[in-house]
Every structure is written in C-alpha cells, then in structure tokens.
C-alpha positions in Angstrom: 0.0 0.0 0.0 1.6 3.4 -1.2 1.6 5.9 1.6 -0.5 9.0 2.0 1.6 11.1 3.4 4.9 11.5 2.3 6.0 13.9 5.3 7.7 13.1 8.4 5.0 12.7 11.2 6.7 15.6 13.2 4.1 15.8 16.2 5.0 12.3 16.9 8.9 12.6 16.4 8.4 15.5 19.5 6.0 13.7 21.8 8.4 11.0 21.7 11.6 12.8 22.0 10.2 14.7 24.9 8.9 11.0 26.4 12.3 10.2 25.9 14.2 13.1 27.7 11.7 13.6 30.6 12.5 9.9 31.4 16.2 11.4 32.4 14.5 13.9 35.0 11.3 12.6 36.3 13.7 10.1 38.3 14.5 13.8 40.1 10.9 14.9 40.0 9.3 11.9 42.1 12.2 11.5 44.3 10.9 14.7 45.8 7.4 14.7 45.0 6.9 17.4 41.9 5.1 17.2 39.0 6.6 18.0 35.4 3.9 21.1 35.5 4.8 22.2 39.0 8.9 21.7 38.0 7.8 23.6 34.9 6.7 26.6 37.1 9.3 26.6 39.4 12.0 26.5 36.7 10.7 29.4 35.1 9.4 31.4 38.6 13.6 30.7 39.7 15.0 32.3 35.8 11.9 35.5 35.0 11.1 36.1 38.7 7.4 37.0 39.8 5.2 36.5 36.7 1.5 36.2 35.9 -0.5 33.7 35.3 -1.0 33.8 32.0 2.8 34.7 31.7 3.4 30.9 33.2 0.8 29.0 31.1 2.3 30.5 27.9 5.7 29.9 29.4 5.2 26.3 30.6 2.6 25.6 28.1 0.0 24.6 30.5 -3.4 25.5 29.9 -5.3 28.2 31.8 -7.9 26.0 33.4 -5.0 23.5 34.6 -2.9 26.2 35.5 -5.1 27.7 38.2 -5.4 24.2 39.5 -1.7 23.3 39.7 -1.4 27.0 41.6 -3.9 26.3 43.7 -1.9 22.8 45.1 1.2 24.6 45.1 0.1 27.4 47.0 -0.9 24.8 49.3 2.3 23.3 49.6 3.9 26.8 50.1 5.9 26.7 47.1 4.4 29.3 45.5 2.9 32.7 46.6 0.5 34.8 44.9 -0.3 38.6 45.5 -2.3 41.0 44.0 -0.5 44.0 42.4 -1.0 47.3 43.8 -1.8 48.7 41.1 -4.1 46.9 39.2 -6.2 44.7 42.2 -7.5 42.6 39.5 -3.8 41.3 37.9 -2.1 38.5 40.6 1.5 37.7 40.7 3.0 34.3 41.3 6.7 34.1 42.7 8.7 31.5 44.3 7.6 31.0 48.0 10.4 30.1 50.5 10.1 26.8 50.6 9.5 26.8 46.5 12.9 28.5 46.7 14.3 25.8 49.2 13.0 22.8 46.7 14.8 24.7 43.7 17.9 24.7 45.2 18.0 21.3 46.2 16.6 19.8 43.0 18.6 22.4 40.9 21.7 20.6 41.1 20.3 17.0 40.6 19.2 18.6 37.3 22.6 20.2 36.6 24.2 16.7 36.7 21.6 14.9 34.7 22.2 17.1 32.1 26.5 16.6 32.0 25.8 13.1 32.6 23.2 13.1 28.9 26.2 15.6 27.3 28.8 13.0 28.5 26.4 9.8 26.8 25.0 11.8 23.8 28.2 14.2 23.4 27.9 17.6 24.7 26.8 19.3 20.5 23.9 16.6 20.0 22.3 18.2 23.3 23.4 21.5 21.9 22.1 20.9 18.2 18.8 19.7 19.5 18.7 23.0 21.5 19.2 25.1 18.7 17.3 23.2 16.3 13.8 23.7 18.5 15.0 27.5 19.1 15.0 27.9 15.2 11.8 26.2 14.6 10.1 28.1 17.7 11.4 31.2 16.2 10.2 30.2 12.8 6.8 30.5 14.0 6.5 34.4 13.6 6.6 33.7 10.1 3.0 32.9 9.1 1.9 29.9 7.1 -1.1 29.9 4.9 -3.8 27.7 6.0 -4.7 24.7 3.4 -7.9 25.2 2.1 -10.9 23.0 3.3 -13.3 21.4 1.3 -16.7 22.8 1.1 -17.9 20.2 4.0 -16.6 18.7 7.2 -16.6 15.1 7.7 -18.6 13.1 5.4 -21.8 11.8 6.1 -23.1 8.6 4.8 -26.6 9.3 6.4 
C-alpha cells in the first residue's frame, strides 16, 4: 500500500523525544514529589522572577484551566505565593515562595548533573544541536503559514 503522506509525522517525532528526555529527569521529579507542571513553574518562577498567570501557562505551556489548579496545590504546599498587584487589584503575581525556593535549590543541582551526565552519553553538540534546532523552529513560528484550504464540507456523512 503506497503511503498518504509522504511527510515526516513531526508531532510524533516531538512527543516521543520529549517521552524520551523527561525519562532522564522525572527520576529527580518523584524522588521529591513534583510534578513535570509544577517543576515547569518553578524552573521558570527561579530564571523570570514574579510572573502572571498567564505569563506561566504560555511559558510552561500549561493551559489556563489547569494552570489555576496546579497554583492552587502549590500554594498549598507553600511553594508558590501569589499577590495582588497594587496597582491593578485585579492582575495576581505568582513568585517562588520560601520553601518553592528551598526545593529549587536542592533539586537544581540534581538537574545540573543529569544534564553533564546526557552531554557525557550523547556528546555535549547533540544536546546542543537539538537545542538550537527547537530554538530555530520556535522562532520560525512568527513567520505565518497559509492555512490549506478545506473542502466545502466537514466530515462526510453517509446518512
């Protein structure tokens, strides 16, 4: 049978090579009870500082409806803190909360080593090449792409 697609299947190719490389980290993550989402937020709370909400579901690609969930636990757990700014009562900041802080740095370097110990496996430019290869397709996204065009009808209906 001829195939129908002739293109690489790209959405898979990522889903598995982030599979793939989370398996190197979430060791780390369950040894100390965090979640890839809550990591996510702590990772980028620790490098931008205080951010919004919808500042950390664009930055950790977490949707909004999940996002006020997985705040919600972590305020809990005091790793996070959130406070209205002054300014503007309805906007809400999110930073690092002292013991979010506390968890960073003691996970932080865990992290650290997985990655020299992937660079020492993999070589150091595969890790690197990867890297820039996403950073060039992320950034290729400003340029638009023209939608196909759809046929005149959704799915077809044999009814």
């Amino acid at each position: 049978m001829a195939r129908r697609i002739s293109h690489r299947n790209l959405p898979q190719q990522l889903l598995k090579a982030r599979d793939a490389l989370m398996s190197h980290f979430r060791p780390v993550l369950n040894h100390f009870g965090v979640t890839e989402q809550q990591w996510r937020i702590l990772r980028a709370l620790d490098e931008r500082g205080p951010l919004e909400p919808r500042e950390l579901c664009e930055l950790c690609q977490i949707l909004s409806p999940s996002m006020a969930g997985v705040l919600a636990r972590m305020e809990e757990l005091e790793l996070v803190a959130r406070a209205r700014v002054a300014a503007d009562g309805r906007r809400v900041m999110v930073s690092l909360a002292p013991e979010g802080d506390r968890l960073f740095e003691e996970i932080a370097p865990l992290i650290e080593r997985q990655y020299r110990l992937m660079e020492k496996a993999w070589g150091k430019r595969v890790v690197d090449d990867v890297s820039a290869a996403l950073e060039g397709f992320i950034a290729a996204q400003a340029t638009p792409v023209p939608q196909v065009e759809l046929p005149p009808h959704g799915r077809r209906s044999d009814s």
